[in-house]
N, CA, C and O of each residue as an XYZ file, in Angstrom:
352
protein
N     154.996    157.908    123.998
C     155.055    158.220    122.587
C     154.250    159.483    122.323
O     153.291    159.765    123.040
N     154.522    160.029    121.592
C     154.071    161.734    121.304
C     153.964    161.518    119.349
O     154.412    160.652    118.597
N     153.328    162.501    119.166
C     153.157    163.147    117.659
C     152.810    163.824    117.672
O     151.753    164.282    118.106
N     153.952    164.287    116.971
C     154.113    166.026    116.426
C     153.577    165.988    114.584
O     153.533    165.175    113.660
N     153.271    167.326    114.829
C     152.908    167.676    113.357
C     153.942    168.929    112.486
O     153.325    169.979    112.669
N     154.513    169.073    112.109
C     155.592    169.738    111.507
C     155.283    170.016    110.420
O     155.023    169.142    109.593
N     155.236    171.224    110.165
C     154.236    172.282    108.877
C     156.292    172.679    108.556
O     157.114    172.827    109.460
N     156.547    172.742    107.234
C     157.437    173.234    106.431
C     157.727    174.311    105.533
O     157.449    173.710    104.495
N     157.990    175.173    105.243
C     157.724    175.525    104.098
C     159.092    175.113    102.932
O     159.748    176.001    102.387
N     159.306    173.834    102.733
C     160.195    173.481    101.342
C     159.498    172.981    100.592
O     158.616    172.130    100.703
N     160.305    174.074     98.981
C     159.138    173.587     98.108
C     159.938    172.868     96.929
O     159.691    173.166     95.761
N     161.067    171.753     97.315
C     161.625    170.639     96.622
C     161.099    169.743     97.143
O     160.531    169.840     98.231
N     161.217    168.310     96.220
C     160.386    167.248     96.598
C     161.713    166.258     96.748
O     161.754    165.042     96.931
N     162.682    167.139     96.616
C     164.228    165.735     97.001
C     164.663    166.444     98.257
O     165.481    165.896     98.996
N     164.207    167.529     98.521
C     164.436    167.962     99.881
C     163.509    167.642    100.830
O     163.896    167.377    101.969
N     162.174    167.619    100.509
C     161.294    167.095    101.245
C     161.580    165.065    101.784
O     161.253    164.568    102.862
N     161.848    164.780    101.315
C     162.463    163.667    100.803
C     163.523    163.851    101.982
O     163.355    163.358    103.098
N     164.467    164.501    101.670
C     166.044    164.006    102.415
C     165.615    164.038    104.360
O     166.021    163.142    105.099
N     164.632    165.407    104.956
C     163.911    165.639    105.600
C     163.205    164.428    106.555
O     163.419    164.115    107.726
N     162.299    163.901    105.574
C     162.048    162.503    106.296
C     162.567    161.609    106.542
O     162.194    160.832    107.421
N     163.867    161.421    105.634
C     164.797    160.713    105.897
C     165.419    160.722    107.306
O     165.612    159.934    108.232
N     165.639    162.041    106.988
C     167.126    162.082    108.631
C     165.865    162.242    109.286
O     165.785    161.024    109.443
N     164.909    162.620    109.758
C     164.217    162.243    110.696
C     163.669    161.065    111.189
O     163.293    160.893    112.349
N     163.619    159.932    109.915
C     163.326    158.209    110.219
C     164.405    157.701    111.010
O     164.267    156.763    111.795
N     165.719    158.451    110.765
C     167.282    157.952    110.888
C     167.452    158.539    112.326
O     168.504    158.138    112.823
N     166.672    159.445    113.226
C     167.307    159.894    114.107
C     166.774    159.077    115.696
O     165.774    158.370    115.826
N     167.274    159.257    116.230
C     167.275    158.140    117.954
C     166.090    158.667    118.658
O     166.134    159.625    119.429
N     164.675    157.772    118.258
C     163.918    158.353    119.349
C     162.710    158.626    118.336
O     161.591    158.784    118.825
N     162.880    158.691    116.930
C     161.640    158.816    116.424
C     161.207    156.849    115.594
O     161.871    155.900    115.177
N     159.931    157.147    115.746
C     159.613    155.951    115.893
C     159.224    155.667    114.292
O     159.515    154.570    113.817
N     158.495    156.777    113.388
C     157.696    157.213    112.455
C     157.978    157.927    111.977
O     158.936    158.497    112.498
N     157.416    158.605    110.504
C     157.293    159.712    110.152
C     156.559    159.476    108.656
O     156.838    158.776    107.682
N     155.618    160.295    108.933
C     154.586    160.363    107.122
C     154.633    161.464    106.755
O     154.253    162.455    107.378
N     155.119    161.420    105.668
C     155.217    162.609    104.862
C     153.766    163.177    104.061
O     153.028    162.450    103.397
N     153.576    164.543    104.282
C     152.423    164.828    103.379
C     152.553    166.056    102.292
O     151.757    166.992    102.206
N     153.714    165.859    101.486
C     154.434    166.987    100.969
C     153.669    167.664     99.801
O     154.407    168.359     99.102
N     152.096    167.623     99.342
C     151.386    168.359     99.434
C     150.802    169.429    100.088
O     150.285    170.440     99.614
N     150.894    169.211    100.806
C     150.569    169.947    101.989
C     152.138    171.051    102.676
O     152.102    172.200    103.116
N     153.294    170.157    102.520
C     154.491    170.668    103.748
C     154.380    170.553    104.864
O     154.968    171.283    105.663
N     153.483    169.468    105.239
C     153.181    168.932    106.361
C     153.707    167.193    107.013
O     153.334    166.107    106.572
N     154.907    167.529    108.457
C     155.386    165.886    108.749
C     154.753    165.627    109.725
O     154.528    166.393    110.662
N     154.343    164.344    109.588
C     153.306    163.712    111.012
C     154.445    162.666    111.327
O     154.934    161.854    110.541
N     154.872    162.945    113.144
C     156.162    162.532    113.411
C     155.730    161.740    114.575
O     154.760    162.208    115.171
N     156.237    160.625    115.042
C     156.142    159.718    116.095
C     157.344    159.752    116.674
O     158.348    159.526    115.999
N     157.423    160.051    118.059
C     158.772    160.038    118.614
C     158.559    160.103    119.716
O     157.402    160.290    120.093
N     159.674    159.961    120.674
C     160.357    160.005    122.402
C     161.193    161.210    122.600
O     161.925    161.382    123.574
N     161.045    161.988    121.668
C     162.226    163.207    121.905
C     161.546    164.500    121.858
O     160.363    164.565    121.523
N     162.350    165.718    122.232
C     161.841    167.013    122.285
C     161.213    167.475    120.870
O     161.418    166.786    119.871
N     160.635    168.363    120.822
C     160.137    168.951    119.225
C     161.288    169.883    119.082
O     161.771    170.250    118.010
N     161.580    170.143    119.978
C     162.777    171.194    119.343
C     164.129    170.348    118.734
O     164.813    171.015    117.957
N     164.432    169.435    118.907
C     165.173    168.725    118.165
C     164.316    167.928    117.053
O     164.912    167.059    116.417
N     163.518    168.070    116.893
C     162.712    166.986    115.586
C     162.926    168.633    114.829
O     162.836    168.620    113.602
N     163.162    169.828    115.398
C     162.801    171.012    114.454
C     164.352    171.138    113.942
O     164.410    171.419    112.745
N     165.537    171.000    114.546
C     166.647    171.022    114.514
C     167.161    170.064    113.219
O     167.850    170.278    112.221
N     166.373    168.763    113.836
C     166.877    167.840    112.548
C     166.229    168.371    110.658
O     166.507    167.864    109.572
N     165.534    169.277    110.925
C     164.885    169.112    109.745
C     165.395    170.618    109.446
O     164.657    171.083    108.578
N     166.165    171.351    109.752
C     166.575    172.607    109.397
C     167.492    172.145    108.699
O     167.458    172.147    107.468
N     168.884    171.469    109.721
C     169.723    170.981    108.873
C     169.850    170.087    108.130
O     170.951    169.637    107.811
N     168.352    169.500    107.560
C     168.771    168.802    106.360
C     167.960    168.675    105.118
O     167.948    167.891    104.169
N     167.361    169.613    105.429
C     166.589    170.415    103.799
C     167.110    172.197    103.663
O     168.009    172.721    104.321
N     166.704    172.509    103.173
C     166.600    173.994    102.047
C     165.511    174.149    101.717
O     164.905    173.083    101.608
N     164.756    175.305    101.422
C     163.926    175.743    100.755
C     164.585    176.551     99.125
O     165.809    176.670     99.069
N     164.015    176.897     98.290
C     164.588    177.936     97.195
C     163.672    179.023     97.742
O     162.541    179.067     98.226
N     164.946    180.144     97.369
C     164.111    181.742     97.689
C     164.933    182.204     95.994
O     165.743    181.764     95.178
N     164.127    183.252     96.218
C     164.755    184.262     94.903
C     165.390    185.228     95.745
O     164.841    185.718     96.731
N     166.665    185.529     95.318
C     167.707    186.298     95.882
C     167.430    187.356     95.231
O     166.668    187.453     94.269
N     168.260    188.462     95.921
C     168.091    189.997     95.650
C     168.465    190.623     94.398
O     168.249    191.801     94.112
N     169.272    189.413     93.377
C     169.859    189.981     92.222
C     168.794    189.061     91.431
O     169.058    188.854     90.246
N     167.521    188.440     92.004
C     166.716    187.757     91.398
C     166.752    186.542     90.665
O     165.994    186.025     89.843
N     168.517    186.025     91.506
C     168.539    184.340     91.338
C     167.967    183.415     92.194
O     167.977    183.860     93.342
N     167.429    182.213     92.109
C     167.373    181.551     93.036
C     168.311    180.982     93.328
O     169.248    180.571     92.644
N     167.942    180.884     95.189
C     169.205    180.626     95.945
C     168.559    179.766     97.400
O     167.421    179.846     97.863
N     169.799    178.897     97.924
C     169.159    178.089     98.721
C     168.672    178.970    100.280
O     169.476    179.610    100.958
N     167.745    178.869    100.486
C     166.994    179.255    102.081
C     167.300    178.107    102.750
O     167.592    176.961    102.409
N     167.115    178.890    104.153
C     166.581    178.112    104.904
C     165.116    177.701    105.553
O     164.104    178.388    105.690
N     165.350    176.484    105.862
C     163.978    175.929    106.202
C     163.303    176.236    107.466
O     163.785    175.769    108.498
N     162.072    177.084    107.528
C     161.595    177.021    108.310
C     160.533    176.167    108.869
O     159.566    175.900    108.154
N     160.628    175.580    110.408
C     159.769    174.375    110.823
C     158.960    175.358    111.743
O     159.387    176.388    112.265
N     157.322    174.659    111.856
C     156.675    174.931    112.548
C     155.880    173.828    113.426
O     154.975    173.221    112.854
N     156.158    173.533    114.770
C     155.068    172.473    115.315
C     153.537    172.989    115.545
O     153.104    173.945    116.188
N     152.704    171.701    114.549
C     151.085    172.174    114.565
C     150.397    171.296    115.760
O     150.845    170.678    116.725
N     149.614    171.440    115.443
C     148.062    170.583    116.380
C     147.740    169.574    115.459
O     147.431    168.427    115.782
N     147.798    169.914    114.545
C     147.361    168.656    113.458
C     147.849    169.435    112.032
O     147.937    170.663    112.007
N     148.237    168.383    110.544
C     148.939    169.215    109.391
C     147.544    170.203    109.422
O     146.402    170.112    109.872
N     148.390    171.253    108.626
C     147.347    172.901    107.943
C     146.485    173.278    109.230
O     145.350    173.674    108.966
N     146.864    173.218    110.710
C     146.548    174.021    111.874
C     147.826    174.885    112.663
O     148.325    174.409    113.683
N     148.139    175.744    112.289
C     149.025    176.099    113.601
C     148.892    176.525    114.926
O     147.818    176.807    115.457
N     149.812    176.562    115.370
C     149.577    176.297    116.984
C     150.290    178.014    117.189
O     150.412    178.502    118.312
């Protein structure tokens, strides 16, 4: 068993939300606590981090402000930490 720490930057709380979801839902993770203060997932699992990073791209968004100065959906970038608010 392993734990990963997964720093986010989405700043919806139904995306943060959908996120932990498909990651509770996926084969191999055991856990997952959300600390969406922070944008930080503390993840329990049997699987690579690069797929715990995979699952969580495709299933949140971030909002960016687009170039004509609408907001528009981003994508999510994942980062694996050492512990939440440390990067590695």
């Amino acid at each position: 068993m392993t734990t990963s720490y997964i720093d986010l930057d989405v700043n919806c709380s139904t995306c943060f939300n959908n996120i932990v979801e498909a990651l509770r839902q996926t084969p191999g993770v055991t856990a997952v606590d959300g600390h969406a203060s922070g944008g930080c997932l503390e993840v329990h699992h049997d699987i690579d981090e690069a797929r715990l990073r995979d699952v969580v791209v495709l299933a949140g968004h971030s909002i960016e402000v687009g170039g004509n100065g609408e907001y528009v959906m981003g994508i999510v970038h994942a980062n694996t930490e050492h512990q939440c608010g440390i990067s590695t």
